[in-house]
TORKOL-4160 file (C-alpha; in steps of 0.2 Angstrom, whole numbers, padded with zeros to 4 digits, m for minus):
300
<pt num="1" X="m0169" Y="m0393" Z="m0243"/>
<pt num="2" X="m0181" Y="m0400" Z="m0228"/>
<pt num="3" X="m0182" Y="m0418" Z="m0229"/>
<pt num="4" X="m0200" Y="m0425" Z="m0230"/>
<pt num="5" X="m0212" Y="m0425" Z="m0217"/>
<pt num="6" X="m0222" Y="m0441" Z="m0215"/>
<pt num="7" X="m0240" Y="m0438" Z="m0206"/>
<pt num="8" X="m0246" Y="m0449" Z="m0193"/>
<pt num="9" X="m0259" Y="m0456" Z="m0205"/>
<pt num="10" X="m0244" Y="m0463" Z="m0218"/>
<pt num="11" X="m0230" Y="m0467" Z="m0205"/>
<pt num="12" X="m0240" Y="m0475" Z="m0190"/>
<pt num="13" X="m0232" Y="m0476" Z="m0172"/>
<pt num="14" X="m0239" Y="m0483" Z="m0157"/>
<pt num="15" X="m0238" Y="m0476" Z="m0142"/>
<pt num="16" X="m0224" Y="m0483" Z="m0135"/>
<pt num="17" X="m0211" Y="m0477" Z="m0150"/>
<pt num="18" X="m0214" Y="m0494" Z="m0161"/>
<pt num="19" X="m0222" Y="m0497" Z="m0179"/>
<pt num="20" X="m0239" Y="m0501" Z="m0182"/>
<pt num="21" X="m0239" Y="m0517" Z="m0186"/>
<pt num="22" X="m0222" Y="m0525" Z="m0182"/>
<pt num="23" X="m0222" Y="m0518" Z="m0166"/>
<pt num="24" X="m0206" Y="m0514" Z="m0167"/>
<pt num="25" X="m0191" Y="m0499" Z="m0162"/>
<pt num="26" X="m0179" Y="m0494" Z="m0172"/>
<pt num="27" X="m0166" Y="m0500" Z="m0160"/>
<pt num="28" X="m0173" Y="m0516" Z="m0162"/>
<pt num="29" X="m0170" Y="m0519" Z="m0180"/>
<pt num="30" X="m0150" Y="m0526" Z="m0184"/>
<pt num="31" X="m0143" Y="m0524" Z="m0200"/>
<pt num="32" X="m0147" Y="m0543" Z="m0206"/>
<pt num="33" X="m0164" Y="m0552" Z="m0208"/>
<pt num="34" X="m0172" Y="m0566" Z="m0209"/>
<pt num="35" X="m0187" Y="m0568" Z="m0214"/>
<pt num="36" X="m0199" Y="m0582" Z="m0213"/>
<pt num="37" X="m0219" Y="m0586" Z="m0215"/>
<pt num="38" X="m0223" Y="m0595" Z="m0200"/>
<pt num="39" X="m0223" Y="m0587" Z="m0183"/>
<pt num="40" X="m0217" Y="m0603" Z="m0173"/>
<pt num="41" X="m0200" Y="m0604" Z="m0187"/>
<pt num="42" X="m0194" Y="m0587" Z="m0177"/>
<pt num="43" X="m0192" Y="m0598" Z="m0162"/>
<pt num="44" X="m0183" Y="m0611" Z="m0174"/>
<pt num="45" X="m0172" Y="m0599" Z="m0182"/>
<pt num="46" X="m0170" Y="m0590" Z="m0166"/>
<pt num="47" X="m0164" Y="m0607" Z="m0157"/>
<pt num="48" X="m0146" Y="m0608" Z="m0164"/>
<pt num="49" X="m0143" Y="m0588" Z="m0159"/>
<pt num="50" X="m0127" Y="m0586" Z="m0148"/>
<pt num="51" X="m0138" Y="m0572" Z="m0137"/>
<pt num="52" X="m0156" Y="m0566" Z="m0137"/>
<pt num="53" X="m0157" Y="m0545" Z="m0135"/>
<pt num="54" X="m0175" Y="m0544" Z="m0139"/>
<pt num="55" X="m0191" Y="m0553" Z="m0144"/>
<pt num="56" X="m0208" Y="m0547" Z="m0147"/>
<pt num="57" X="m0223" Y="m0553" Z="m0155"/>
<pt num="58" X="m0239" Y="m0546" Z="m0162"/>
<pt num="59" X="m0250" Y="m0554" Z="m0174"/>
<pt num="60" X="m0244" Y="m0564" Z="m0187"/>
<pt num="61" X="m0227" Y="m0555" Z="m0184"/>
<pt num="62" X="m0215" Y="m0564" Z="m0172"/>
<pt num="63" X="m0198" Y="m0552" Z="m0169"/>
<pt num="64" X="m0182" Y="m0560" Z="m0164"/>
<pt num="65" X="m0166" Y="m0550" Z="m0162"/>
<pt num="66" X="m0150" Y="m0558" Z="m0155"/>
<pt num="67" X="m0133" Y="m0564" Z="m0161"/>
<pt num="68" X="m0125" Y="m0579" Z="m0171"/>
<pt num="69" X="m0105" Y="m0579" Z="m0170"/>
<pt num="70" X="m0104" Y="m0560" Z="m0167"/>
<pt num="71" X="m0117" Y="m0557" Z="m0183"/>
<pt num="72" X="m0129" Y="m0547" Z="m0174"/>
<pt num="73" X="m0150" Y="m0553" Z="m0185"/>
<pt num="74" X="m0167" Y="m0550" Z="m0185"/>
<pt num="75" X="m0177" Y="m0565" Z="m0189"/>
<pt num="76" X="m0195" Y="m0559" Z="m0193"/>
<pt num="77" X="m0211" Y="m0569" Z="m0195"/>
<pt num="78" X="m0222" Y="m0561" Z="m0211"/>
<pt num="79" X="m0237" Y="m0572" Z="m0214"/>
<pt num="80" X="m0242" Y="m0579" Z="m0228"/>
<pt num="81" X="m0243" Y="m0569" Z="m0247"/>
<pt num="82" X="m0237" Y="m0554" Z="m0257"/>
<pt num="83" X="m0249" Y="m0541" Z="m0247"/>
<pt num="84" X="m0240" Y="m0547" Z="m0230"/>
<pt num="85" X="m0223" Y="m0543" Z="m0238"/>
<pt num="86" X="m0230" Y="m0526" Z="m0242"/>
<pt num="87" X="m0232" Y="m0520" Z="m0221"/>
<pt num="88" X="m0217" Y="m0530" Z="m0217"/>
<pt num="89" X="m0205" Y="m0519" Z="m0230"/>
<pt num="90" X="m0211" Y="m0504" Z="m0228"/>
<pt num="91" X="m0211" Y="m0506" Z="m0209"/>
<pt num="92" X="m0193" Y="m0511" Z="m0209"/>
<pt num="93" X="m0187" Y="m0499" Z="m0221"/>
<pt num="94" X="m0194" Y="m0485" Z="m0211"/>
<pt num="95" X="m0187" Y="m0493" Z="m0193"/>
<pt num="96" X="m0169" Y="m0491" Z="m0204"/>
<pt num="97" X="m0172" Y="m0475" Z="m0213"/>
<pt num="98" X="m0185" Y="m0464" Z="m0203"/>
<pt num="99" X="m0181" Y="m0454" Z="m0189"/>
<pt num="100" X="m0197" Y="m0459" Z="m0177"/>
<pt num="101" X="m0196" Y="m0443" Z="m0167"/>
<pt num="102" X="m0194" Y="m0429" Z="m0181"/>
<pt num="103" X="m0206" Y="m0439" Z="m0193"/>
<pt num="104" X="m0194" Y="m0436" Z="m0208"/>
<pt num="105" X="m0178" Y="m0447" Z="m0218"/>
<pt num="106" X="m0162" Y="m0451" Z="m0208"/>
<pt num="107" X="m0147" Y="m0441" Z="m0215"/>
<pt num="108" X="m0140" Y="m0456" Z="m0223"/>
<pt num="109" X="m0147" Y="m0473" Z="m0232"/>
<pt num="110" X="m0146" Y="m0489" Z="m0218"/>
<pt num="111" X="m0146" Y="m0504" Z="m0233"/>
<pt num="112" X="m0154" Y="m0520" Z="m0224"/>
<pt num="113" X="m0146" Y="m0538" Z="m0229"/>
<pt num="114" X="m0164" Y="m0548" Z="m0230"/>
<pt num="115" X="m0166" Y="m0565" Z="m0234"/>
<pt num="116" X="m0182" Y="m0574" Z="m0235"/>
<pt num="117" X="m0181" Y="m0593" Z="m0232"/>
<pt num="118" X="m0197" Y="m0603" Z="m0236"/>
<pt num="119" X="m0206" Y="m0616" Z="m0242"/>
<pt num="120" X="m0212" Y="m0620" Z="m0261"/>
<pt num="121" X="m0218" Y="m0632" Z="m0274"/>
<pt num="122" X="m0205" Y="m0639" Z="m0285"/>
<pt num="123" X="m0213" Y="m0637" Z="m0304"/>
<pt num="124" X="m0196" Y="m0648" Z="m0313"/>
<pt num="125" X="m0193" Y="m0664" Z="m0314"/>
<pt num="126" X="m0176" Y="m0661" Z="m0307"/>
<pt num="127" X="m0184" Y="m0650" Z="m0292"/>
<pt num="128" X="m0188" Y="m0667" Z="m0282"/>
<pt num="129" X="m0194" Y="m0663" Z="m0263"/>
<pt num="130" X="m0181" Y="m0657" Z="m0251"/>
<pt num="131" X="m0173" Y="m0647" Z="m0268"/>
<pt num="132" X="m0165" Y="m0629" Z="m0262"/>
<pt num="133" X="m0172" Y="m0617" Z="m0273"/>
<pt num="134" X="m0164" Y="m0599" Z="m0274"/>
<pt num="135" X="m0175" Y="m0586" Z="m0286"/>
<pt num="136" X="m0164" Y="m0576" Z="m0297"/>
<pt num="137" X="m0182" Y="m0569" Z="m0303"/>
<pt num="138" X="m0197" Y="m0570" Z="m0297"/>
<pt num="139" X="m0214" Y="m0569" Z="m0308"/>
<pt num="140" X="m0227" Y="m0558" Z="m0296"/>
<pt num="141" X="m0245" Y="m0565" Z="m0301"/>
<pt num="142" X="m0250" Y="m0550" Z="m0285"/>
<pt num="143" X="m0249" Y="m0535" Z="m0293"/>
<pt num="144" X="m0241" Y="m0529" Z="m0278"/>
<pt num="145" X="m0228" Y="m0519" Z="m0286"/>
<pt num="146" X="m0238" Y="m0511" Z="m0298"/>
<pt num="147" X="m0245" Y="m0499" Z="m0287"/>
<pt num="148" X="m0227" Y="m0489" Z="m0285"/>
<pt num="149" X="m0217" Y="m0476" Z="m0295"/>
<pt num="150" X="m0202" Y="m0483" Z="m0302"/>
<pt num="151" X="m0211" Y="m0501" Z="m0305"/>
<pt num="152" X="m0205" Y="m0500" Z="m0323"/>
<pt num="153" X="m0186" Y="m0496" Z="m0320"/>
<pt num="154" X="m0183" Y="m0510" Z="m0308"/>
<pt num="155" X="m0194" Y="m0524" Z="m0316"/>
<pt num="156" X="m0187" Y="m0536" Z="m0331"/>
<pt num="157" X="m0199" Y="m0531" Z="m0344"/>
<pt num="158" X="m0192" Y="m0540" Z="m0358"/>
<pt num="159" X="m0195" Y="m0556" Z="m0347"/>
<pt num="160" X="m0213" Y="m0549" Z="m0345"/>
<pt num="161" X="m0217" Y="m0548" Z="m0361"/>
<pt num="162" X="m0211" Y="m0564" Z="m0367"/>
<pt num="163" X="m0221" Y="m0575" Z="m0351"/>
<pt num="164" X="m0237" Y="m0566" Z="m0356"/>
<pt num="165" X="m0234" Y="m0570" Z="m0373"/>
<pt num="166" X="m0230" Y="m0587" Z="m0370"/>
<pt num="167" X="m0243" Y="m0591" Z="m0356"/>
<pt num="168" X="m0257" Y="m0582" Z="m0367"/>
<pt num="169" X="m0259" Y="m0573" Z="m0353"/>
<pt num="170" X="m0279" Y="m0566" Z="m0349"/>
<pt num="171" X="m0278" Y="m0549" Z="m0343"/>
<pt num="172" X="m0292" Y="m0551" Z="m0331"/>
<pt num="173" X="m0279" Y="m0556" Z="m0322"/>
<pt num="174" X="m0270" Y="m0541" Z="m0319"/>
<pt num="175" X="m0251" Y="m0538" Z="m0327"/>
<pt num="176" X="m0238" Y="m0548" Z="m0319"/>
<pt num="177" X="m0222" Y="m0540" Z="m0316"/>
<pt num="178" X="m0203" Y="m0548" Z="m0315"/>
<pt num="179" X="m0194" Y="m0543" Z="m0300"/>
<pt num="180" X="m0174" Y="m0548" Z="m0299"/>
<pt num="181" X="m0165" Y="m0553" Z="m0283"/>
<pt num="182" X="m0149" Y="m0545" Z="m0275"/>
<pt num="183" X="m0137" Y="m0556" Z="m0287"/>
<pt num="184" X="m0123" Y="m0552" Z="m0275"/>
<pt num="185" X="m0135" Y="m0558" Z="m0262"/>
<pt num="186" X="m0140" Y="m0572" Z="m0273"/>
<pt num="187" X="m0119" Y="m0578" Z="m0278"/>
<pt num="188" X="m0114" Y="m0578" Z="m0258"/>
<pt num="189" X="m0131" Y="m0587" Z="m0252"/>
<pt num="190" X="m0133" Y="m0600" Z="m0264"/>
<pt num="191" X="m0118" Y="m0607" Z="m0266"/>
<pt num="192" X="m0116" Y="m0623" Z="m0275"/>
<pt num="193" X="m0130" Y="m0630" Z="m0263"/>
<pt num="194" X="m0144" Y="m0621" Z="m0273"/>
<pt num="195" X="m0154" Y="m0624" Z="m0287"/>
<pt num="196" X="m0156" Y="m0606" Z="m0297"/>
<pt num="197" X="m0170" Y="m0602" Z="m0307"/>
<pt num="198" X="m0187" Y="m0593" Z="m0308"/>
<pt num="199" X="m0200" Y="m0593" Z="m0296"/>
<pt num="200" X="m0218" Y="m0590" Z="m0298"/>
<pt num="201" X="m0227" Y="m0581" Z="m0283"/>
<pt num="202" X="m0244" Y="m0582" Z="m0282"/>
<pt num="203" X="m0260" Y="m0573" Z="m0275"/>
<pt num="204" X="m0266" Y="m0587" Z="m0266"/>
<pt num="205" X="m0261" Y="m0607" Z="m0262"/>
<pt num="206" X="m0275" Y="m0616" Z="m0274"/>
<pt num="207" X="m0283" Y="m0606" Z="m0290"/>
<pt num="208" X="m0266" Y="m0595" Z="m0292"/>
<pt num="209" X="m0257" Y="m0610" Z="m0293"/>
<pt num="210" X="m0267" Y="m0619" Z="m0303"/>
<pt num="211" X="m0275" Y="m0632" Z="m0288"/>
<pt num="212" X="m0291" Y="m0638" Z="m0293"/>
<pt num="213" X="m0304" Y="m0644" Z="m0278"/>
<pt num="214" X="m0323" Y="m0640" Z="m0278"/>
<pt num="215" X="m0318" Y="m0623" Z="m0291"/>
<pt num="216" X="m0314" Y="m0624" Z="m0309"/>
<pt num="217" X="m0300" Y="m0612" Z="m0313"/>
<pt num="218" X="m0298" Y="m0601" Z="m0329"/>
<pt num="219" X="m0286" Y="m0608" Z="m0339"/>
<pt num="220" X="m0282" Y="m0627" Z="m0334"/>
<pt num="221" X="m0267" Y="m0629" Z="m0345"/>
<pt num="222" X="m0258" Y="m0614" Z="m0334"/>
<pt num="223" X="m0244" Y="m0626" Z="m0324"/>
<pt num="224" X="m0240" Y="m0636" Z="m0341"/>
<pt num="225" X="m0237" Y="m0620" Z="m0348"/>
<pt num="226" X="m0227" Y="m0613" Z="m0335"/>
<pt num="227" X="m0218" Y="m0628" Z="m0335"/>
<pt num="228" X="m0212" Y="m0626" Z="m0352"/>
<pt num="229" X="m0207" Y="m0608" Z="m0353"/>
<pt num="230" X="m0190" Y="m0603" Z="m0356"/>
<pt num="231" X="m0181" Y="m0586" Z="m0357"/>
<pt num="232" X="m0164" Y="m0582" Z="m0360"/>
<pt num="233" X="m0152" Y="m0571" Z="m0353"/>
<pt num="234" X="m0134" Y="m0564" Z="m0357"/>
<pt num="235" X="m0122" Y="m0556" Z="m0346"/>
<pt num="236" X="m0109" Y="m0543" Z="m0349"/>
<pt num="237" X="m0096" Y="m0555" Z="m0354"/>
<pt num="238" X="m0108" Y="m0560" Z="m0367"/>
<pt num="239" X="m0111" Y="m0579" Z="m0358"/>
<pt num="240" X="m0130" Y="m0584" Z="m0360"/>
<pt num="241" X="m0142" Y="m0593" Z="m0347"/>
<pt num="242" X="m0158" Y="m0602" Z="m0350"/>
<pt num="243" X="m0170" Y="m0598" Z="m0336"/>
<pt num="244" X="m0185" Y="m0608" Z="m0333"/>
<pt num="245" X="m0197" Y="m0609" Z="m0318"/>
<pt num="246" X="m0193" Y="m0621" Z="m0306"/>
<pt num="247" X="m0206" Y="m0615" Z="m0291"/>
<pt num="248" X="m0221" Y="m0607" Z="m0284"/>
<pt num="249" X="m0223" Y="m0599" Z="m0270"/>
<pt num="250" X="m0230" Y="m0584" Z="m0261"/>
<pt num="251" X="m0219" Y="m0570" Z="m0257"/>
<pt num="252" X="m0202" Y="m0568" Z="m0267"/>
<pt num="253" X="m0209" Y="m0556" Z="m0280"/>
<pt num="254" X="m0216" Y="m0540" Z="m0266"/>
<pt num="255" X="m0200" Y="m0547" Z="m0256"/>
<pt num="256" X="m0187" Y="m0543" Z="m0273"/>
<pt num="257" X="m0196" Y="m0529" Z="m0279"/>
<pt num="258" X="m0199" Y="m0518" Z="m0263"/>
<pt num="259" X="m0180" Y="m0521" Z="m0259"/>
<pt num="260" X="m0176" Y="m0515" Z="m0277"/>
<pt num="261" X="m0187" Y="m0500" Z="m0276"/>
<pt num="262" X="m0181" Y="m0496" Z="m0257"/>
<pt num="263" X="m0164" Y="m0498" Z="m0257"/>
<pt num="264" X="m0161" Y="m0514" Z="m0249"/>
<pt num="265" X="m0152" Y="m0530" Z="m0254"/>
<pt num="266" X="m0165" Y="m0545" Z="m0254"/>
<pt num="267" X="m0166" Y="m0563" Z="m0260"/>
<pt num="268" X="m0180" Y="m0579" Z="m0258"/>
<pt num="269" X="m0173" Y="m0596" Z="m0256"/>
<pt num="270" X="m0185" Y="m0610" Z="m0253"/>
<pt num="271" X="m0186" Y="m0628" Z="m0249"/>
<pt num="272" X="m0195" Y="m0638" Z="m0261"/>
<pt num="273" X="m0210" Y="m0648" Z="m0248"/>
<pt num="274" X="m0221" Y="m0651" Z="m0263"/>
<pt num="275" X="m0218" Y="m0658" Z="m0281"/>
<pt num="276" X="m0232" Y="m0652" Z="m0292"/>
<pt num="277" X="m0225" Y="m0661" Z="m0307"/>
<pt num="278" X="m0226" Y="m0680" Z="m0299"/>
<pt num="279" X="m0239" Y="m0674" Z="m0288"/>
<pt num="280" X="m0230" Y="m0678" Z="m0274"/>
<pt num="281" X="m0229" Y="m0667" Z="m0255"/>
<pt num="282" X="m0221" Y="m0670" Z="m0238"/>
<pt num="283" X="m0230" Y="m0665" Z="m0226"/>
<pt num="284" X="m0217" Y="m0667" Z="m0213"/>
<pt num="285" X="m0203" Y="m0656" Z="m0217"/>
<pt num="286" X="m0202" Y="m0646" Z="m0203"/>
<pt num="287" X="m0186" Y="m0655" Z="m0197"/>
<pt num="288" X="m0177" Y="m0654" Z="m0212"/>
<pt num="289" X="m0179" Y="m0635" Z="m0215"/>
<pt num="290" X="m0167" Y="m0631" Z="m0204"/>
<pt num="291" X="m0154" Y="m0637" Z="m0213"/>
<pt num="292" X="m0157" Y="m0625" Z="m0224"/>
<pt num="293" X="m0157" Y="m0613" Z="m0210"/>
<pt num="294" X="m0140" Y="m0616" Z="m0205"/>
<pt num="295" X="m0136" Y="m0612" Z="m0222"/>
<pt num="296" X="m0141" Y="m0596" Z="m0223"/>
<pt num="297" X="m0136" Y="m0590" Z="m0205"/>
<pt num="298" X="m0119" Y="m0595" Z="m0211"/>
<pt num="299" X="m0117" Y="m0586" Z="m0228"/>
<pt num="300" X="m0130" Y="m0571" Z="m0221"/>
C-alpha cells in the first residue's frame, strides 16, 4: 500500500528544506530533547554541551543541537501554553518521521526521548519553592487534545470523570482531558529527587489558574478545590497510590498527550518558583533551575 501523501498546505516546508515554524532539518533533529519555555534557557541548557553542531533561531523557537558526554540532544525553546506545544510536536514528529522530499511516512517509526523542564506553582503545602515536581498525569484545562482521533484511548478517563465530578466542573469551560507521562521516562528521570504527582495545565497564567487582579473569575473556590482532590490508583501487582495535584502550569498535558497519540516518549518536570498555597514566589530563580538541568541532561 502507498504511504500517505502530506500536501504542502498540511505539512509546510520553507524553501530552504526546513519546517515552518521551527525552522528546522531533519538532520538537525537528535534523538533526545529538551524542551524549555524560554528562548534565552536554550543558551542555558546549551552551555554545559560538550560540542555545538547546530543552532538556529526563529520566533519564539530557539534550536540548539550539540553533544553532552557522547549523548548527541536537541534542546528546543517552545513558548508559553498548550497551543505552542501543539506546532512544536507536530513539527518534530514530522522532522523524525516525514520524509521531506517524497512528502510521505519514513519506512520505520524514529521514537523521540522528550523532556520538558519548567517552571510552576507548587499548590501543597509540602511543594514549598524550589520543590522538583515531575507529572505522572497532567489535567489539560486547553482542550488541546480534544481535537484528535484516538483522544479517548490514550487519556485516563476514570481520572476525568472523578476531577469534574469533584471540581463541579461548569462545562462552559470546555471537557478537560488526562494525559499520562512515559512512566519509564518518568522512573529514570525523577529519581528519588522528585516530587510525583498531578499537574494542572492551564489556558492562560491568571483566570485559568485561579489569579484574581482587576477580573472576577467563575468559580473562586476552584484552587481550594483542586487542592483537595484525590484519586487513586492501582498497579498490576495490586499496590495502590494516592494521587493529588501538586502544580500548575502551562504545558504538560498537549506535551503527554501528543507524545501518547504520536509515538514518542515524553515527561514534564518543573521547579516549583511559586507557592500558591502560602502565597509565596521567587522571582529570582533563574540560577537555581539549572540545577535541575543537570539532572535531567544526566538521566536523559
Amino acid at each position: 500500500m502507498e504511504k500517505k501523501y502530506y500536501p504542502e498546505s498540511e505539512l509546510i516546508i520553507n524553501n530552504d528544506g526546513s519546517c515552518f515554524h521551527l525552522h528546522l532539518k531533519p538532520e538537525h533533529l537528535a534523538d533526545k530533547v529538551i524542551l524549555v519555555g524560554d528562548p534565552g534557557r536554550v543558551s542555558l541548557v546549551a552551555s554545559h554541551f560538550d560540542s555545538i553542531e547546530n543552532e538556529v533561531s526563529s520566533r519564539e523557537f530557539h534550536t540548539i543541537t550539540g553533544t553532552y558526554k557522547g549523548k548527541r540532544i536537541t534542546v528546543q525553546s517552545t513558548g508559553i501554553g498548550c497551543d505552542n506545544i501543539d506546532i512544536v510536536m507536530n513539527e518534530l514528529d514530522a522532522l523524525a518521521n516525514i520524509d521531506f522530499k517524497t512528502r510521505r511516512d519514513r519506512p520505520s517509526h524514529r521514537t523521540l526521548t522528550i523532556v520538558r523542564i519548567g517552571t510552576c506553582g507548587g499548590i501543597q503545602p509540602e511543594t514549598p519553592l524550589g520543590t522538583f515536581i515531575a507529572s505522572v498525569k497532567s489535567i489539560g484545562f486547553d482542550g488541546l487534545l480534544n481535537y484528535y482521533a484516538g483522544r479517548d484511548e490514550k487519556c485516563d478517563l476514570e481520572l476525568e470523570e472523578a476531577f469534574k465530578k469533584h471540581m463541579n466542573w461548569c462545562d462552559k469551560k470546555g471537557a478537560p482531558y488526562v494525559a499520562t507521562a512515559c512512566p519509564a521516562l518518568i522512573d529514570r528521570i525523577a529519581g528519588t529527587e522528585m516530587v510525583l504527582g498531578l499537574t494542572i495545565a492551564c489556558g492562560g497564567f491568571y483566570g485559568p489558574q485561579g489569579r484574581q487582579i482587576r477580573l472576577k473569575i467563575q468559580d473562586p473556590q476552584q484552587n481550594e478545590k483542586v487542592e483537595s482532590f484525590r484519586y487513586k490508583t492501582t498497579a498490576d501487582d495490586g499496590t495502590s497510590t494516592e494521587l493529588k495535584v501538586c502544580n500548575f502550569e502551562m504545558e504538560s498535558s498537549a506535551l503527554a498527550g501528543l507524545a501518547s497519540l504520536l509515538g514518542h516518549e515524553a515527561m514534564t518536570c518543573c521547579m516549583v518558583i511559586a507557592n500558591r498555597h502560602d502565597k509565596e514566589m521567587n522571582t529570582g530563580y533563574k540560577n537555581q533551575i539549572d540545577d535541575l538541568i543537570r539532572l535531567v541532561l544526566e538521566r536523559i
